[in-house]
N, C-alpha and C positions, 0 to 999 in steps of 0.2 A: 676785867678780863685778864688772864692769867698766858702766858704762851711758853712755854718750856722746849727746850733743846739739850740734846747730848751730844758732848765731841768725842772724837776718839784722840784728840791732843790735850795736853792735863789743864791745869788750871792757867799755869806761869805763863804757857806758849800763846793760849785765848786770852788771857787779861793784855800780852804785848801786841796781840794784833788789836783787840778794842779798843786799845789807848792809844796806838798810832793816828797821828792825824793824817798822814799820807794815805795808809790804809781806810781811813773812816773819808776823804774826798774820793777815791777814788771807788768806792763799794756804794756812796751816792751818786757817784755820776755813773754808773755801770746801772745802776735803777733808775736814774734817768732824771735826778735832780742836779741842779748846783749846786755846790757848797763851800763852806770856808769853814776850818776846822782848828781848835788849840787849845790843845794841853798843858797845865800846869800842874807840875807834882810838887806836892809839899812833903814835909816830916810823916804826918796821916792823913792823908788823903790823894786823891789824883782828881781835878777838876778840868773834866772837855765843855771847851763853849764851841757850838753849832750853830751857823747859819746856814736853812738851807730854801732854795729855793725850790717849789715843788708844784708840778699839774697835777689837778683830777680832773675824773669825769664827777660832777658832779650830779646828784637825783634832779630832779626838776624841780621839787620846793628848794633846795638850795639851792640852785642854776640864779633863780631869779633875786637871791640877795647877798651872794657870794660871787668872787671872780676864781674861773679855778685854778690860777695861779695865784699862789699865795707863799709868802716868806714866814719859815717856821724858823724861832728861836730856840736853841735848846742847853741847859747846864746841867750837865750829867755829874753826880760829883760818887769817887769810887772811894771804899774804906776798907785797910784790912781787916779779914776777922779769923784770925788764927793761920790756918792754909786757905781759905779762902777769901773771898773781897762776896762784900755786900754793898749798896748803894742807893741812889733815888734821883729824881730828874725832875726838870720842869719845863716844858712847852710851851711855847707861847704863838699865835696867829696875829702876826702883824697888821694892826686896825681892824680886829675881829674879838668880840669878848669871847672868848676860848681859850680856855688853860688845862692843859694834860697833865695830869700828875703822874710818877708811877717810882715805882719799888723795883729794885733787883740783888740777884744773887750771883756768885759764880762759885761752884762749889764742886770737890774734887767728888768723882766718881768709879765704879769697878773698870767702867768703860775707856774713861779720861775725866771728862768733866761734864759741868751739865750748869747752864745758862739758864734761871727763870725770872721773866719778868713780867708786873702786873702793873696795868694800868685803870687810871681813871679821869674822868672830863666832868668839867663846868663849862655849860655855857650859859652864860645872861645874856640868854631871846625871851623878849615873854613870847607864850603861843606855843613857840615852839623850840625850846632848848632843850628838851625833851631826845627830839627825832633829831637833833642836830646832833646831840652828845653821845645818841644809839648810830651815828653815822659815823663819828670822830672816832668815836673807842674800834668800830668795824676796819675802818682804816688803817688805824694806828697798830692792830695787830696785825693786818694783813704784813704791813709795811715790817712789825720786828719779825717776822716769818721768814720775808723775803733778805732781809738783814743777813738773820740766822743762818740762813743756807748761802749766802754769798761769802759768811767766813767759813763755814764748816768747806764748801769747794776748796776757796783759798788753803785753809791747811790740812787738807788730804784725807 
């Protein structure tokens, strides 16, 4: 699943609020999870480790083998690629076999810029990892959506 956004601030201004860790606790706790957040930048690259804590509503097949608080790990790691930054990440569900993959971009546009990122899930349920991974991936874009538009607010 693929979720794309445009800003109307260029590439430099949205890569420094995405890489702020101040900015990335506080755009989590405003959606209403906890977090602990840190950036290292190196020569080529910029790598955020995310901890975050996080409720759902969970379906009812997962009600009864999930807690909907769960602690999500995540290493975002960013690269430049000319004028823009391209990337990838990994999720992880603390004592849950569940791992989100996904890809991103941030790439200059007529507009400012424009943000796309895709993601993907494994889960190892037998039965049903299936409808877990069709839930995970439903979530996981809701959530970069809601992401999306709490920085696009931020910078105007």
């Amino acid at each position: 699943m693929a979720v794309s956004q445009e800003f109307s601030a260029d590439v430099d201004a949205l890569y420094g609020l995405l890489t702020d860790p101040d900015f990335l606790v506080e755009r989590s706790v405003a959606l209403g999870e906890d977090c602990e957040a840190e950036v290292e930048e190196y020569e080529d690259e910029t790598v955020i480790t995310l901890k975050r804590k996080v409720t759902r509503e969970l379906p009812a097949f997962l009600a009864k083998m999930f807690n909907p608080v769960q602690t999500i790990s995540m290493t975002e790691t960013w690269r430049p690629d000319g004028d823009a930054w391209e990337g990838d990440f990994v999720m992880t569900v603390e004592g849950q076999p569940v791992t989100i993959r996904g890809e991103f971009s941030l790439k200059p546009s007529k507009k400012g810029s424009v943000y796309t990122v895709s993601h993907s899930c494994k889960a190892k349920i037998p039965l049903v990892g299936g409808k877990v991974e069709k839930f995970v991936l439903s979530q996981t874009s809701d959530g970069a959506k809601d992401e999306l538009n709490f920085a696009a607010v931020r910078l105007g």
